[in-house]
C-alpha positions in Angstrom: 0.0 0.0 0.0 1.5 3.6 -1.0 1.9 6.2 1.9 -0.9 8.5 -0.4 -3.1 5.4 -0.1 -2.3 5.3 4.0 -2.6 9.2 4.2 -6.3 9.2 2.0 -7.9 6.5 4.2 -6.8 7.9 7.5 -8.5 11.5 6.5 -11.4 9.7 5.3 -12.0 7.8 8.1 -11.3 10.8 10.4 -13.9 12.8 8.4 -16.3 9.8 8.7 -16.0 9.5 12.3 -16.5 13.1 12.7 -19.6 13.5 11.0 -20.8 10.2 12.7 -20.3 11.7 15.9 -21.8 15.2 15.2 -25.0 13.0 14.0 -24.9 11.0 17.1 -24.2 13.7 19.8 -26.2 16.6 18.2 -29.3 18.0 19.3 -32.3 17.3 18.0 -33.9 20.1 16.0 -37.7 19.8 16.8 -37.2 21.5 19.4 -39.9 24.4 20.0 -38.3 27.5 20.7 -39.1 29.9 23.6 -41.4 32.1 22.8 -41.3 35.5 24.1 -44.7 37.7 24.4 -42.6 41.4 22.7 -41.6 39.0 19.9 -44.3 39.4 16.4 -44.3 36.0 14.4 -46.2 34.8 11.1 -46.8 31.5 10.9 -46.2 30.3 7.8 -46.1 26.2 8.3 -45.7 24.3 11.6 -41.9 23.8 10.7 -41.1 27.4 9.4 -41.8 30.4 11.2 -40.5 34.2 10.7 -39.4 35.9 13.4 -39.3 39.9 13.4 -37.3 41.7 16.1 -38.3 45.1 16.6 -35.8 47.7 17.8 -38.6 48.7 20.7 -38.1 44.9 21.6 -34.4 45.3 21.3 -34.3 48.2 23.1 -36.3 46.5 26.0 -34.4 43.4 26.0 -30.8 45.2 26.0 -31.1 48.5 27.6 -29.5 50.5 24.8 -31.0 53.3 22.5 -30.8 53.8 19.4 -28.4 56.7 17.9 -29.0 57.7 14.3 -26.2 57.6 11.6 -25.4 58.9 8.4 -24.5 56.0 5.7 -21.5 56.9 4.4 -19.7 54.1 1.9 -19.6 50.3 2.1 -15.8 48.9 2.5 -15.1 45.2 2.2 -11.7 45.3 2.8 -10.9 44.9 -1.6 -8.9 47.5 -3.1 -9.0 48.2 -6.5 
């Protein structure tokens, strides 16, 4: 067996037993989540639901106001 052979199987086995064990020790997803009374929902099946946060609700929930800002530019870090 060639050492590339050695070195494929060992990383495929290590990704294998990785994903295994994410699968085995994750949570499950149905869970319900908490629902609080400030936060507006629309229902649009039983598995998918919108939420909208509201600044007034994040303004409750955090203690902070809201400052107003001027947009300037966008900058993502690309020069050209």
């Amino acid at each position: 067996m060639k050492l590339s052979d050695i070195k494929t199987l060992i990383t495929s086995g290590t990704i294998i037993l990785a994903v295994g064990l994410y699968l085995v020790f994750s949570k499950p997803t149905d869970e319900q989540p908490q629902t609080n009374d400030n936060i507006q929902y629309n229902s649009v099946t039983q598995e998918q639901k919108h939420y909208r946060i509201t600044p007034e609700l994040a303004m409750n929930e955090t203690g902070k106001q809201l400052i107003d800002v001027e947009f300037i530019s966008a900058n993502d870090g690309l020069s050209l």
